[in-house]
C-alpha positions in Angstrom: 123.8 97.2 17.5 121.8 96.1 20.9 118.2 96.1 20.6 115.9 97.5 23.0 115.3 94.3 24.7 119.3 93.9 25.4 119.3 97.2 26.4 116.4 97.0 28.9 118.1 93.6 30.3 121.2 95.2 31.0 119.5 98.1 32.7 117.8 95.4 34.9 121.1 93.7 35.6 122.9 96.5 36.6 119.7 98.2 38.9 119.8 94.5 40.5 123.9 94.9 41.1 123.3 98.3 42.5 120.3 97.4 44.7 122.4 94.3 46.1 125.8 96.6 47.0 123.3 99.4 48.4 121.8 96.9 50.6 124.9 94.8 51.5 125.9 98.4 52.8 123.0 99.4 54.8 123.4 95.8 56.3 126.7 96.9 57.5 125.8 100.2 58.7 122.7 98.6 60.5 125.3 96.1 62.2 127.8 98.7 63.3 124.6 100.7 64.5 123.2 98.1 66.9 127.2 97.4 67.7 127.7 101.2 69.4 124.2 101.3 70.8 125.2 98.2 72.8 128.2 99.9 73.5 126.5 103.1 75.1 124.2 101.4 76.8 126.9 99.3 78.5 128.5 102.3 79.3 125.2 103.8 80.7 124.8 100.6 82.7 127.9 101.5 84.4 127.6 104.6 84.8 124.2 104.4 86.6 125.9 101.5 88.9 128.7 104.3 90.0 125.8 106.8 90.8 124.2 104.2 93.0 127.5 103.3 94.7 128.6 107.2 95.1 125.1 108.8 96.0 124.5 105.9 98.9 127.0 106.8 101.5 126.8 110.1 100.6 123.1 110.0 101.5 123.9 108.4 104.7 126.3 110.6 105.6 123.9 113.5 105.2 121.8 112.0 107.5 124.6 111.6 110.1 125.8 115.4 110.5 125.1 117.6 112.8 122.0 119.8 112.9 121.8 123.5 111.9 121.5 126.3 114.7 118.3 126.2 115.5 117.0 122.9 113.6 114.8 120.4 115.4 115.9 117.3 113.5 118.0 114.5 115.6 121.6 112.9 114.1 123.5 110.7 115.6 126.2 112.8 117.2 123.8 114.8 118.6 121.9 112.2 120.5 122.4 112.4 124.2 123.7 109.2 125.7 121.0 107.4 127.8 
């Protein structure tokens, strides 16, 4: 029969083998983590690039049409030709 000092090694020898699996795993879940946050923020990158591209001419072009009735703001086609 074990004694208690067999016993108490083999108790520290399997926490030890747990502790090492549970932490090989949270590595691997840490990795995968940083792996999709890359991933979003590439994708946020992008996304933030196509705003700029879109809302630019669509700012100019808001600038370039024709006043309301009765607006005193200046556009282009409404300039009069000197």
């Amino acid at each position: 029969m074990a004694g208690r000092n067999e016993v108490r090694a083999g108790k520290a020898y399997v926490e030890i083998a747990l502790r090492d699996k549970v932490q090989g795993g949270l590595r691997r879940v840490a990795t995968r983590l940083r792996a999709f946050g890359s991933t979003v923020g590439a994708i946020g990158a992008g996304l933030a690039g196509a705003g700029t591209v879109i809302a630019g001419p669509l700012a100019w072009a808001n600038g370039r049409r024709e006043p309301s009735p009765g607006s005193r703001t200046r556009c282009w086609p409404c300039d009069p030709v000197p």
